[in-house]
C-alpha positions, 0 to 999 in steps of 0.5 A, spaced: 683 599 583 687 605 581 681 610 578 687 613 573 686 605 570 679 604 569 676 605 563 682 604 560 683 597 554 690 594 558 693 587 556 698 584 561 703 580 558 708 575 559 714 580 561 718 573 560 716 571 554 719 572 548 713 570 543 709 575 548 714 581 546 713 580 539 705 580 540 706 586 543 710 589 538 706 586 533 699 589 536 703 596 537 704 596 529 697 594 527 693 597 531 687 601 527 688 607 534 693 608 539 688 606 545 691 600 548 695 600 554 700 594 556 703 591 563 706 586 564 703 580 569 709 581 574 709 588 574 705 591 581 701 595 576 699 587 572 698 584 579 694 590 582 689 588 575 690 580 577 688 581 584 682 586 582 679 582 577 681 575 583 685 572 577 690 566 580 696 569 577 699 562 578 694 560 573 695 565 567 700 563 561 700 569 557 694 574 556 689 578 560 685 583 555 681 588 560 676 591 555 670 595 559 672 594 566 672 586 564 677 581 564 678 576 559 684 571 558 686 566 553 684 565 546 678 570 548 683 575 551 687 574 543 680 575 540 677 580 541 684 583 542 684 584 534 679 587 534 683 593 535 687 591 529 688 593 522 685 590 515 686 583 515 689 582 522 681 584 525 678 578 522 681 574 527 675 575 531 670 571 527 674 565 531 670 567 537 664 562 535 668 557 536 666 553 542 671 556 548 674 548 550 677 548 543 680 555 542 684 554 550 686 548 547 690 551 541 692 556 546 694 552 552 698 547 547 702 554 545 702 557 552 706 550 554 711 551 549 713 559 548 719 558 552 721 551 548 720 555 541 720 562 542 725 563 548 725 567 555 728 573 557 732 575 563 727 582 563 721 585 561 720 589 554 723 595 555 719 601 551 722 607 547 721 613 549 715 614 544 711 608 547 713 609 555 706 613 555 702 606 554 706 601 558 704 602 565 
């Protein structure tokens, strides 16, 4: 994987899923620092992740969080994602102690249905100009 991408906190993203670029606008507004770099799963630069991290991108609905050089998706990828949230928003990892086949269970039925209740988009988010550093 490209040098200039380690060590860096990545979330890869459903670029065609609506609920997703809402999370992506949401965590960019809460975040406490901002440290987080975004990419879609579709880019060349997701599926270069994907591939480094030998995650199926035909098996991912929404999120992959890359955290210390290690991947890491569905409801644990959105949990430990709030730790880099502000205020209330960072107690969302306390969810972490539930047991994994529970916590993808939710996660898979939401993952399911965005497109039915959020809706799709013909193209990924397109950032300002202010926040085109952080998506790669």
């Amino acid at each position: 994987m490209n040098n200039i991408l380690r060590n860096k906190t990545i979330l890869l993203f459903d670029g065609y899923c609506n609920l997703c670029h809402s999370s992506v606008k949401f965590v960019m507004k809460q975040e406490k620092k901002q440290e987080l770099y975004f990419t879609s799963l579709q880019s060349s630069v997701g599926l270069e992740i994907l591939n480094y991290y030998k995650i199926d991108a035909s098996t991912i609905d929404s999120l992959v969080l890359i955290e210390k050089n290690k991947a890491y998706i569905k409801s644990t990828a959105a949990l430990r994602l709030s730790k880099y949230l502000k205020g209330i928003y960072a107690l969302g990892y306390i969810f972490i102690i539930v047991p994994p086949f529970i916590r993808n269970w939710v996660y898979d039925f939401i993952a399911k249905n965005r497109y039915k209740w959020y809706g799709k988009q013909d193209s990924c988010i397109i950032p300002d100009e202010n926040l085109a550093k952080r998506f790669l």
